[in-house]
Backbone as a ProteinNet text record, in pm:
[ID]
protein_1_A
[PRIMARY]
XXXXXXXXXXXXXXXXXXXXXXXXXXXXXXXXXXXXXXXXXXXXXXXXXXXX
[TERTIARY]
-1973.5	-1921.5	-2036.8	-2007.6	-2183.7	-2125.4	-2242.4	-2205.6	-2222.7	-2183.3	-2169.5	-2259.5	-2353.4	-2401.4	-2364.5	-2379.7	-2309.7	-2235.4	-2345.9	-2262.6	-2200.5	-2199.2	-2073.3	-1981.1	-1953	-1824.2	-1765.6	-1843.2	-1797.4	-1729.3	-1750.1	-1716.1	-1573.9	-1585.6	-1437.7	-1342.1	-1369.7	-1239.8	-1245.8	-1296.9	-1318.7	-1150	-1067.3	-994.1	-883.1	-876.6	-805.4	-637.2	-678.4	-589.9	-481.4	-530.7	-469.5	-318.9	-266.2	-125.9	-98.4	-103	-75.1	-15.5	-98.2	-89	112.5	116	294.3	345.5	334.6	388.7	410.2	308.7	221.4	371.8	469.3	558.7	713.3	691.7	804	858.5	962.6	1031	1005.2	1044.2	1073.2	1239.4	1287.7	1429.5	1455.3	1397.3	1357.3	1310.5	1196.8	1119.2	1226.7	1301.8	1369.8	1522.6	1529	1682.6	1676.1	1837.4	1850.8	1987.2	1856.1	1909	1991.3	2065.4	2201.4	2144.5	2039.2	1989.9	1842	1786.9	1659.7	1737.6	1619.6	1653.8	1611.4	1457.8	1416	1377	1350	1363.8	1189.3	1196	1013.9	947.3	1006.1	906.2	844.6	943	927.5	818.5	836.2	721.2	581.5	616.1	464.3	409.3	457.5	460.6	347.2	451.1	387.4	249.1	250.4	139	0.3	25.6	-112.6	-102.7	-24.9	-80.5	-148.9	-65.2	-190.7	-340.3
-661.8	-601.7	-566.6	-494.3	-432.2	-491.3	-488.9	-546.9	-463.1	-377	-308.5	-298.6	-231.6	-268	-260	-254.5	-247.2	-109.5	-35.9	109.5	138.1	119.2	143.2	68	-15.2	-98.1	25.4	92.9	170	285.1	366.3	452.3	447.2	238.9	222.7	250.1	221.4	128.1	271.1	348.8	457.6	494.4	545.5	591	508.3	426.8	236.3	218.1	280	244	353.3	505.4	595.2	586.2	497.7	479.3	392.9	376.2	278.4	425	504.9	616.2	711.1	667	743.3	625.2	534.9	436.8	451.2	547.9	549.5	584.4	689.6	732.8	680.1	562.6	539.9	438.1	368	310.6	147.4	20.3	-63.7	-114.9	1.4	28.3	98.3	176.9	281.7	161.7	48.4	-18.9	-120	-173.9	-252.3	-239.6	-113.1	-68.3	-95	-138.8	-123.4	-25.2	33.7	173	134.6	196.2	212.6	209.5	303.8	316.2	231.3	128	72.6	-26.5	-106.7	-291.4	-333.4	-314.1	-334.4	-258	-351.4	-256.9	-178	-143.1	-48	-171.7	-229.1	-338	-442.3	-484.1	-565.9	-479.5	-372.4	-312.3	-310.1	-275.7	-284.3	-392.7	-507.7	-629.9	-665	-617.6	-606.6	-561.2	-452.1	-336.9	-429.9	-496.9	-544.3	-712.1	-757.7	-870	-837.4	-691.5	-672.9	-624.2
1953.5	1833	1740.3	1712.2	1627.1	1465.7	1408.1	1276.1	1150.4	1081	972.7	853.9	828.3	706.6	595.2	478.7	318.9	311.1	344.9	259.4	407.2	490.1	595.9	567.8	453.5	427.8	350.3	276	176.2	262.2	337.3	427.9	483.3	516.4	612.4	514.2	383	257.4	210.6	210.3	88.4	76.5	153	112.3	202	168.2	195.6	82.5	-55.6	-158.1	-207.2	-79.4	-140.4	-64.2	-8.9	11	-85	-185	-360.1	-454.9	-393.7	-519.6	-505.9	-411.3	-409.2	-473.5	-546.5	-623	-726.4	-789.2	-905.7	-991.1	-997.4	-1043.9	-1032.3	-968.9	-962.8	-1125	-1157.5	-1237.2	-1137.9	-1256.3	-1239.3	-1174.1	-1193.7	-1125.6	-982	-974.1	-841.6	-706.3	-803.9	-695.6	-601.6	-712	-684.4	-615.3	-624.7	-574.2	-440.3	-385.5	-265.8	-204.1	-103.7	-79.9	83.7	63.2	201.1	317.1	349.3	449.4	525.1	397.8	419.1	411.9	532	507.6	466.2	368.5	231.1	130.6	8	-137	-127.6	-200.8	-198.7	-235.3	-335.3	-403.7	-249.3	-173.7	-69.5	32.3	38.6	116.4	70.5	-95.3	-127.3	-129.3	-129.3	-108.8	32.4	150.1	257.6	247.1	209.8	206.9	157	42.5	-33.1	57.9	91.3	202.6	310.6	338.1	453.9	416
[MASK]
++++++++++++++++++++++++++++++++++++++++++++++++++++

């Protein structure tokens, strides 16, 4: 496994956070709704999203 130097960390992550940004507009109501067709709320995904 080869090992990465600094600014190749920067390269991998650079654009790491731009699935956060379709969030950006939603409501504290929107996040939390549960919708008919999902088996979870948005909030629970984004949830997911930043653990992973």
């Amino acid at each position: 496994m080869q090992k990465l130097k600094p600014s190749q960390f920067e390269a991998v992550f650079l654009d790491s956070f731009d699935t956060f940004k379709v969030f950006d507009h939603l409501t504290a109501q929107e996040i939390g709704r549960n919708l008919p067709m999902a088996p979870k709320t948005i909030w629970q995904i984004l949830n997911h999203l930043i653990a992973w």
